[in-house]
N, C-alpha and C positions, 0 to 999 in steps of 0.2 A: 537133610541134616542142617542145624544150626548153627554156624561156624563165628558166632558172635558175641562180642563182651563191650562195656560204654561207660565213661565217665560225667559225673554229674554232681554237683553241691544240691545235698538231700535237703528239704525243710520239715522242722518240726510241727505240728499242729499250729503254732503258738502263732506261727505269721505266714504268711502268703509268699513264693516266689515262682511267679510263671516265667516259662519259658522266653528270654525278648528276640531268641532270636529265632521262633516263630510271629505269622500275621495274626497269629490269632490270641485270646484271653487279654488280660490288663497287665500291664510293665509296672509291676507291685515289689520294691523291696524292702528287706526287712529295713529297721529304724538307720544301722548303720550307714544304711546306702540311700534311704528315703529322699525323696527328689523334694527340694522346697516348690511348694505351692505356688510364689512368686514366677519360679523362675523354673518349669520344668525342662526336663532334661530331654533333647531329641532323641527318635529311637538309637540312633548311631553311638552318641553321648552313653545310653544303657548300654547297650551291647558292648564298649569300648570297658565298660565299668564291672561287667559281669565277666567278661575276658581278665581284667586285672585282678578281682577275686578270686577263679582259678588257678591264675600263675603265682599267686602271692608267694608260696614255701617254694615254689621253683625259684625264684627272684631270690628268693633268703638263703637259698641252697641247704633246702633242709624238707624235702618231700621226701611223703613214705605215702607208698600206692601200694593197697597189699589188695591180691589179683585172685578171685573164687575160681577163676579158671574160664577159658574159651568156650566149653562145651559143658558146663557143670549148669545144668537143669536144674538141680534137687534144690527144692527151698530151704530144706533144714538147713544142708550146709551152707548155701550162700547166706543164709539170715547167721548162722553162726561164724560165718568171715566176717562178715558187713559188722557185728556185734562186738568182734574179737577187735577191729580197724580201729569201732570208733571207742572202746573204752580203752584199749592200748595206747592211744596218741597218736595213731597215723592222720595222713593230713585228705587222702584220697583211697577209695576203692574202685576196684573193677569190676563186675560181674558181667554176667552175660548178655547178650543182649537182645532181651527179652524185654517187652514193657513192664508185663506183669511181674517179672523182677528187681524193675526200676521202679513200681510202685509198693512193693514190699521193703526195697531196700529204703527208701522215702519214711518208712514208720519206722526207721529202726535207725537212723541219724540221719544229722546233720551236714554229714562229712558230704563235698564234692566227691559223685561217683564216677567211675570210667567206665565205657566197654571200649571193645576191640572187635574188628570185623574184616574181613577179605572181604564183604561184601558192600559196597557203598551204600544200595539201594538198602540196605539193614536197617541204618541208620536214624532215617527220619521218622519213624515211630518211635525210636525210643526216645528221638530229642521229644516227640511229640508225648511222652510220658516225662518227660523232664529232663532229660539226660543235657547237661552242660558241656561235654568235653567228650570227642570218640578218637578212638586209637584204629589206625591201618597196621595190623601185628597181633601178636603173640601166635608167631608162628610155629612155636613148639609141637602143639599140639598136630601138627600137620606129617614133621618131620617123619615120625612114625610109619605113615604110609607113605614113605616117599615121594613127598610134594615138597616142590623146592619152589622160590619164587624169582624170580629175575631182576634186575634193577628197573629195566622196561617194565616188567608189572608192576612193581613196586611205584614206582612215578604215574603210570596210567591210573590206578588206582588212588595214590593222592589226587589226580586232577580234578577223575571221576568226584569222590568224596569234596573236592571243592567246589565244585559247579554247583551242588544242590545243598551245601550248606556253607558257604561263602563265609559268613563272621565267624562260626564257632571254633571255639580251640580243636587243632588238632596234633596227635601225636601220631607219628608214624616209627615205626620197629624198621631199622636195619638187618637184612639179613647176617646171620652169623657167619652161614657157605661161603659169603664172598670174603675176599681177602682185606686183609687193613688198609691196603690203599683205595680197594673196589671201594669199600664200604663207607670211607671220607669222601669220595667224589658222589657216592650217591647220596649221603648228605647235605653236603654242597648244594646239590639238584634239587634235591626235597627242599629246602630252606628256600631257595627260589620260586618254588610252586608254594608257598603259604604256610608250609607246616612250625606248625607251633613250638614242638617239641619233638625231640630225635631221640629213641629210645633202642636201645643196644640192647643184645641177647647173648647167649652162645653157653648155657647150663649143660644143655643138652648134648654139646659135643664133648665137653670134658668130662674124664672117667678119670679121679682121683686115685693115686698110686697110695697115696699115705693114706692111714686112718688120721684121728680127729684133726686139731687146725692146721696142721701141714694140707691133709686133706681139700675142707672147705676154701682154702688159699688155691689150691691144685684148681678146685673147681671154679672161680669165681673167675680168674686167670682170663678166659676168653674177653669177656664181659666187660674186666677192668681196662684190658689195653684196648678195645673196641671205645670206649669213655675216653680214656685218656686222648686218641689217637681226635677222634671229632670232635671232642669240646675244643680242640686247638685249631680246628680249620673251618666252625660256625658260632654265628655269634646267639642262638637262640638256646632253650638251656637243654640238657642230656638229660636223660635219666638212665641210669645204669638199671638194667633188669637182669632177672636169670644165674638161680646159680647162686644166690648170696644167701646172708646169715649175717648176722650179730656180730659175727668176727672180722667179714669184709666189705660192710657197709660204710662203717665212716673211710676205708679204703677207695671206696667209688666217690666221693665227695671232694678225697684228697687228688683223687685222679682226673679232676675236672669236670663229675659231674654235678647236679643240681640237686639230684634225689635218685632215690631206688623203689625200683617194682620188687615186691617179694610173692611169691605163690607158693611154692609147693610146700615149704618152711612153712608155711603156715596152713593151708586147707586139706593138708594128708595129717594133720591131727586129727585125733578122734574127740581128744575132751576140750570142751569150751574153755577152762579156767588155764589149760597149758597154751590153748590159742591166744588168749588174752595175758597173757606172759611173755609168750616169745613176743609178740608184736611192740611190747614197752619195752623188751629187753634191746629190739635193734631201733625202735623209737629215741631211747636213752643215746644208745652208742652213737648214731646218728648225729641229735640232736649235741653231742660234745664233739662229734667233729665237725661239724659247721659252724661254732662257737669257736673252736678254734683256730677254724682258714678266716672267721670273718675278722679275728682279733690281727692274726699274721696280716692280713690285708692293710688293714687299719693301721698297723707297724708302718707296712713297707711307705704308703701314703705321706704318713708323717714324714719320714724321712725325705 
């Protein structure tokens, strides 16, 4: 079984971006990033450059990473996630990780895509199909069959995933199991082993007592104080995942994350036009709360 999803900045037809941080093809970017001729750029200089393109809306505190899911094979629906991400205004997707999903998802935007993987050894085919960015997480899909992961695994398998791809952005998922303090000191740990980005879960353990936004508040609940709780004790950025919506998204932003993963909200649609709705709907909501901490910020500064 395939237990894998990958992140990556898709190109269009229109220009060339290979992978830099493989040995292999030309260190070709588009015009924004084009190396002058005089004076090109060492590969260290590219990969440093192609790294700050991915974190760009994490830095801005205003990422939206909408997730086809761990295990979701089917091409329709990942081309109609991938479709829904980039005409909604999210800024990253995730799919599986799969090449030949990372090259479907390539004809179908622009957006930097994600997977996610328990598996390290997963990984380097799909950077080798283009994939920019891999995620250690989305461990929902496991909980099910009751697999749990350990902080030990969790850190063993960052290190793994570091050793054989050393520059690339990585994200790693905290587990939800462990406790608010477990789960800041294994961040702490991760942030010391390289990891890029520290992505919080816990959808799966809340069962909302309320129906609607009482509800969705009930559910997001794990997720938000797991955010809250790490963006105070790492200085690399959060992304709040799991569990959210339209209504508790710019809430993860205010709670000291960077951005939010969204999945099920969006690929347990059925129709492409409601998928490509919801996703500008929490796009929107988003995008006015991180106008709004950057403005508060700006305040506080002045003063």
């Amino acid at each position: 079984m395939n237990f894998s999803s990958v992140c990556m900045p898709l190109s269009h037809s229109s220009h060339t971006l290979s992978n830099p941080f493989l040995g292999n093809g030309h260190l070709l970017f588009p015009k924004p990033y084009a190396t002058p001729k005089r004076r090109p750029l060492t590969t260290r200089a590219l990969l440093s450059t192609t790294k700050e393109v991915v974190l760009k809306d994490f830095h801005e505190g205003r990422a939206l990473k909408i997730i086809s899911g761990l295990q979701n094979l089917d091409r329709d629906n990942v081309a109609s996630v991938v479709t829904a991400a980039d005409k909604g205004g999210a800024t990253h997707v995730d799919i599986a990780c799969d090449p030949e999903l990372v090259k479907l998802a390539i004809g179908l935007t622009s957006l930097p895509v994600c997977v996610s993987s328990v598996e390290p050894s997963a990984f380097l085919a799909a950077v080798e199909a283009g994939a920019l960015m891999v995620e250690i997480g989305n461990y929902d899909s496991f909980y099910e069959s009751g697999i749990l992961f350990s902080p030990e695994q969790v850190l063993s398998l960052t290190k793994e995933t570091r050793s054989i791809l050393p520059s690339l952005t990585l994200s790693v998922t905290v587990p939800h199991n462990l406790s608010l303090p477990d789960q800041v000191k294994l961040a702490e740990l991760l942030e010391r082993e390289g990891a890029d980005i520290i992505q919080t879960e816990g959808g799966k353990c809340s069962t909302p007592s309320k129906p609607g936004v009482l509800g969705l508040i009930e559910k997001a609940t794990p997720t938000l104080a797991a955010a809250y709780s790490i963006s105070r004790a790492v200085k690399i950025p959060v992304l709040c995942s799991s569990g959210l919506s339209a209504v508790t998204a710019p809430m993860a932003i205010t709670a000291g994350a960077s951005g939010v993963g969204v999945g099920s909200a969006i690929n347990k649609l059925n129709d492409a036009i409601a998928m490509v709705a919801e996703v500008r709907n929490i796009a929107e909501s988003l995008s006015t709360a991180a106008d709004r901490k950057a403005r508060y910020e700006e305040k506080i500064l002045k003063n």
